[in-house]
C-alpha positions in Angstrom: 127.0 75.0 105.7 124.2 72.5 106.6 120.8 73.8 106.9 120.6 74.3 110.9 123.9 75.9 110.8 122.7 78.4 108.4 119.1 78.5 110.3 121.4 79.5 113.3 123.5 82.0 111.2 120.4 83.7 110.2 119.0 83.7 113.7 122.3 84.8 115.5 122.9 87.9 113.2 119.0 88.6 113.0 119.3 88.4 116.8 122.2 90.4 117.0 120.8 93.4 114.8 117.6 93.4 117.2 119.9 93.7 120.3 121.1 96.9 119.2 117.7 98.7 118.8 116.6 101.7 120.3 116.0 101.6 124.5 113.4 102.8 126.6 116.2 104.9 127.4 116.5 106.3 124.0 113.3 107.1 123.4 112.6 109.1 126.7 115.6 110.9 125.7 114.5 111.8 121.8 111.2 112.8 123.1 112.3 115.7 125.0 114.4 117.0 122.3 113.8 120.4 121.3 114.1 120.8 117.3 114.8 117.9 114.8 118.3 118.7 114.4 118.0 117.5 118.4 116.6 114.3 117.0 119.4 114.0 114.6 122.3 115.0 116.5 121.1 111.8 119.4 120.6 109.5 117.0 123.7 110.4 115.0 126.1 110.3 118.9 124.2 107.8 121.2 122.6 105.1 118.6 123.3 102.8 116.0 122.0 105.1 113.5 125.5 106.1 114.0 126.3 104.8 110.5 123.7 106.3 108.5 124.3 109.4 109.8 127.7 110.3 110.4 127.9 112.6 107.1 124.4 113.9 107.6 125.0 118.2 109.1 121.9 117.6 111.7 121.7 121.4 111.2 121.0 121.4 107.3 119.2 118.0 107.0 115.5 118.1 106.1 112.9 116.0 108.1 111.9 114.3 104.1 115.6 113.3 103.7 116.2 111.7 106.9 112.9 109.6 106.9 114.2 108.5 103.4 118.0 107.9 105.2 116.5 106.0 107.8 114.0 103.9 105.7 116.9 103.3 103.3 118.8 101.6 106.4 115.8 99.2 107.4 115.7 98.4 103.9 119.5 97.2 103.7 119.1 95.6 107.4 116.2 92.9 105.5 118.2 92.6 102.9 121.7 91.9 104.4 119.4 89.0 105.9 117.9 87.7 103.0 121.2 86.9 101.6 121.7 83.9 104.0 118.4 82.3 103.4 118.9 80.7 99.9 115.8 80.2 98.1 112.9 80.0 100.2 114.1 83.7 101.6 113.4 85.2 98.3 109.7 84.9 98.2 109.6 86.8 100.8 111.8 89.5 99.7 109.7 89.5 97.3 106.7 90.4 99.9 108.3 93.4 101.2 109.4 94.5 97.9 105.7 94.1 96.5 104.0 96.3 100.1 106.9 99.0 99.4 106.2 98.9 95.8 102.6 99.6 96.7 103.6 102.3 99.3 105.4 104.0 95.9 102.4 103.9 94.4 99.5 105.3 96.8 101.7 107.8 97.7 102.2 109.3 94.3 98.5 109.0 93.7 97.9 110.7 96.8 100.2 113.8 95.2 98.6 113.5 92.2 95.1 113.9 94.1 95.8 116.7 95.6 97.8 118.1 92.3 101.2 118.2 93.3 102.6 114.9 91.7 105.5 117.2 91.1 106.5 116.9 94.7 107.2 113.1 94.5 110.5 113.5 92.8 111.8 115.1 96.4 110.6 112.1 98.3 111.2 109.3 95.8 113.0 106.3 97.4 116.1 106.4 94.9 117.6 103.3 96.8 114.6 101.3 95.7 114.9 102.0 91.9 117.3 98.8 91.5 114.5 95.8 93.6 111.3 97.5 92.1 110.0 96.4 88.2 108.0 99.7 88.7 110.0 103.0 87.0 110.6 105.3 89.4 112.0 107.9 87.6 109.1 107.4 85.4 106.9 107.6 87.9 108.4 111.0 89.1 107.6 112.3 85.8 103.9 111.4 85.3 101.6 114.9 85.8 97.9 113.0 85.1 95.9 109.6 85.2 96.7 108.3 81.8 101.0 109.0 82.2 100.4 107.4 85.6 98.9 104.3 84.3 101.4 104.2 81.4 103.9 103.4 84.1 102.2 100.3 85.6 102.1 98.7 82.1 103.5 95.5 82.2 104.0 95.2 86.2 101.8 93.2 87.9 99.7 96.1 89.1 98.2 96.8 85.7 95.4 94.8 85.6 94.9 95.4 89.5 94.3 99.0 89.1 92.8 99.0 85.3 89.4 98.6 86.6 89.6 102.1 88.6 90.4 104.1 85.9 88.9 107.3 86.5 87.0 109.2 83.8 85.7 111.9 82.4 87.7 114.1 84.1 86.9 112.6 87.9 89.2 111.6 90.6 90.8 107.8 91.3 89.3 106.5 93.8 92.2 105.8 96.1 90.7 103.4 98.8 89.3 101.2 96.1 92.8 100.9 93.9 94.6 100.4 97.9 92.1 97.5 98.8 93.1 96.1 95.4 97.0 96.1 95.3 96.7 94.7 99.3 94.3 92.2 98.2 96.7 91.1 95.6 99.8 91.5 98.0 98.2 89.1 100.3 97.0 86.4 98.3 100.9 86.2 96.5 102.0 86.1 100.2 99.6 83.5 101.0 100.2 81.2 97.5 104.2 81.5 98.4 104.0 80.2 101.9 101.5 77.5 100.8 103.9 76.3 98.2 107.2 77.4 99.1 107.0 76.3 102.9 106.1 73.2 104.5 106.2 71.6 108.3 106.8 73.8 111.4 107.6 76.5 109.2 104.8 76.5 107.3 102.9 76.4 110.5 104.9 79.6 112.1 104.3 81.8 109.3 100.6 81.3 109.1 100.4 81.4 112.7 101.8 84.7 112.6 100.0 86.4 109.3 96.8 85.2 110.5 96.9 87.1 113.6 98.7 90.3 111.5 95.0 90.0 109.5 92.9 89.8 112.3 94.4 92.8 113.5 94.0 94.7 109.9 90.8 93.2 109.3 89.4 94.7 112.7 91.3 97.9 112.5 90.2 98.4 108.8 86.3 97.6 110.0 86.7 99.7 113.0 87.5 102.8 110.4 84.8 102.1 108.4 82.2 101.9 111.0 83.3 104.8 112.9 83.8 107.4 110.4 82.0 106.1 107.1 79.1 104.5 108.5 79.8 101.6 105.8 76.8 99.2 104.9 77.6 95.5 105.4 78.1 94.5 101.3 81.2 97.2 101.4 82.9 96.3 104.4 83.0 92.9 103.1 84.3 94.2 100.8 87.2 95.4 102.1 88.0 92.7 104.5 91.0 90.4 103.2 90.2 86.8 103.1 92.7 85.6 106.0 93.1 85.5 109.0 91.2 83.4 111.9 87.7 84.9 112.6 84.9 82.4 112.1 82.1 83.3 109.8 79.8 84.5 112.6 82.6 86.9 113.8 82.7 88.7 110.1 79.2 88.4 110.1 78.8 90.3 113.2 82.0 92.4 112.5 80.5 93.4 108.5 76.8 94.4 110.8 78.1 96.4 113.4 76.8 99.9 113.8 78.4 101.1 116.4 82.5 101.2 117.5 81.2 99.5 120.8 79.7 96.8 118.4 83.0 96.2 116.5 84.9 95.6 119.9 81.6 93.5 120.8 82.0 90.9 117.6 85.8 90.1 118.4 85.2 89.3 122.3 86.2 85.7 123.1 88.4 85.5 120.2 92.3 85.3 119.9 92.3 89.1 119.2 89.7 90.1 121.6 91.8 88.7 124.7 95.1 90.3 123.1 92.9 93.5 122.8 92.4 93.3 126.3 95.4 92.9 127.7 96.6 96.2 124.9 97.9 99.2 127.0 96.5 102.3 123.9 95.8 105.9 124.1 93.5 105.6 120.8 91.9 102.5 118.8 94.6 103.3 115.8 97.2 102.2 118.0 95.5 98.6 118.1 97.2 98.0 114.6 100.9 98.9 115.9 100.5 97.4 119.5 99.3 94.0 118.2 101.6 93.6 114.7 104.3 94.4 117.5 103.5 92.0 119.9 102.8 89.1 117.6 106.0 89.8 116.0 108.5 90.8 118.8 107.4 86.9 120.0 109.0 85.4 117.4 112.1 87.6 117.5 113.1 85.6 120.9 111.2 82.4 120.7 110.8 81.2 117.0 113.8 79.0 115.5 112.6 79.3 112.0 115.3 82.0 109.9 111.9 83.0 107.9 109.7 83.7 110.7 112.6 85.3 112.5 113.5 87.4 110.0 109.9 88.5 108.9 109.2 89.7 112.3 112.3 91.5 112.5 111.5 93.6 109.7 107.7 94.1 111.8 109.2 95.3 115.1 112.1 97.2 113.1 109.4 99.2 110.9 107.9 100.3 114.4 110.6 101.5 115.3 110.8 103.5 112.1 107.4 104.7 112.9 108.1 105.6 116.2 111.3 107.8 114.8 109.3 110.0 112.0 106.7 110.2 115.1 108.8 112.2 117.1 110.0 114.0 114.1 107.3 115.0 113.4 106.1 116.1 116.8 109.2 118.1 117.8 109.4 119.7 114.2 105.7 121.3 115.4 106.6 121.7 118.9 104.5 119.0 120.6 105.1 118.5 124.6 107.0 115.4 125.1 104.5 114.3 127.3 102.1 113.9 124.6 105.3 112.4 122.0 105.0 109.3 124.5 102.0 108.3 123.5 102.7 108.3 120.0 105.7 106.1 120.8 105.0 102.4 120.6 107.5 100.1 122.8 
């Protein structure tokens, strides 16, 4: 098969498997279910989660099991597409593989904060085990600091995470070992599409991460204005070294002291006009909204099999999202009214 016939193979069954997503339809519907066995019982009858579910008893299931059933499906979907991109298609395997891998990672640390690493055995992505140098199982043993760092020995996340050691008895500082593995995510994403990619592609796939770390890097400084007050040295700090914001923006962003100020330093900018035009309930949904956006573009217009498929797995984790948000909202009896605006379309 020539190049553009596989391109076009990639794109038609990428294509396909977004055609079948959930409706407006859908959601409305799973929104105004009653229980989570509701939820279940929809998804299992009226969707293509049809599959996945059909020897799931909607009755018995347990809301950690089927956000592990579901995430286990997104995972296959990427990696039924990978298979058709030779070569340049693993790199980027190898992208989702390294922000899962972190995922893993800060959520057993966050058990382990809050002394109940035990509970990560029940929620341990089993499916995972065989694409991840990181032991699991391993991993589901660990009970302190010095077993959980024993795991990360000879991964690529030792020397990340060495310098945040704790000691003398004190907590890990979770936001400071995060900021480190995504630093390192983003610079082997960056390296692989420098060297792996070239041309239109190329283009595409900075195009599109560029905007995905405006988005972070404004979300991530609106946090840290808003609820931590953060001086200008650690917010630079935190920002990723991407994206497409001039050197007065981050200036002005890394300064601001007020929320209104953060919106303030982005005005005129790519992201400020997207901003505008956002329809959110609250500033955490800027994140979703505009990851979504930039990415649900590409699903119909790009003609690149890598840019296609990467923003597949965007809009398809949103959907995701939007699922273990109404689990989560029926399972404590929120009205549906409010569910909708947790619901990102």
């Amino acid at each position: 098969m020539g190049s553009t016939q596989a391109a076009n193979a990639v794109l038609a069954k990428m294509r396909a498997k977004y055609g079948k997503r959930l409706s407006a339809k859908d959601y409305e519907n799973l929104v105004s279910c009653n229980s989570v066995s509701e939820v279940v019982t929809y998804l299992k009858n009226n969707t293509y989660y049809d599959t996945v579910l059909r020897t799931v008893n909607e009755r018995e299931v347990h809301r950690g099991r089927l956000e592990l059933i579901l995430k286990e499906k997104l995972f296959d979907d990427f990696y039924s597409l990978c298979r058709y991109v030779k070569g340049t298609g693993e790199y980027f395997a190898d992208y989702i593989i390294r922000r899962d891998e972190i995922e893993q990672i800060m959520h057993f640390l966050i058990l382990l904060k809050s002394n109940s690493p035990e509970d990560y055995i029940f929620k341990m992505p089993q499916y995972f085990a065989e694409h991840t140098n990181i032991d699991l199982n391993a991993l589901a043993r660990a009970r302190d600091y010095d077993s959980f760092f024993a795991v990360l020995t000879g991964t690529p996340y030792e020397k990340k995470v060495a310098p945040f050691r704790p000691k003398n008895g004190e907590d890990a500082k979770l936001a400071e070992i995060e900021n480190a593995l995504y630093h390192y995510c983003y610079d082997e994403l960056y390296k692989d599409i420098e060297k792996h990619t070239s041309g239109t592609q190329r283009k595409e796939l900075m195009s599109m991460f560029d905007s995905i770390m405006d988005i972070i890097n404004f979300v991530r400084v609106l946090r840290l204005k808003k609820y931590y007050k953060e001086s200008p040295e650690i917010t630079r700090r935190f920002l990723f070294p991407y994206g497409t914001f001039s050197p007065a923006v981050i200036e002005k962003l890394t300064t601001a002291q007020s929320s209104a100020q953060v919106f303030d330093a982005v005005k005129g900018t790519k992201l400020g006009r997207a901003i505008d035009k956002m329809e959110y309930v609250y500033a955490g949904q800027i994140k979703e909204i505009g990851i979504y956006n930039v990415t649900k573009r590409n699903i119909h217009f790009s003609t690149n099999p890598i840019v296609g498929m990467l923003s597949y797995v965007f809009v398809m984790e949103q959907e995701y999202s939007n699922i273990v948000s109404i689990i989560e909202a029926v399972r404590y009896g929120v009205e549906s009214d409010k569910i909708k605006t947790l619901v990102v379309l």
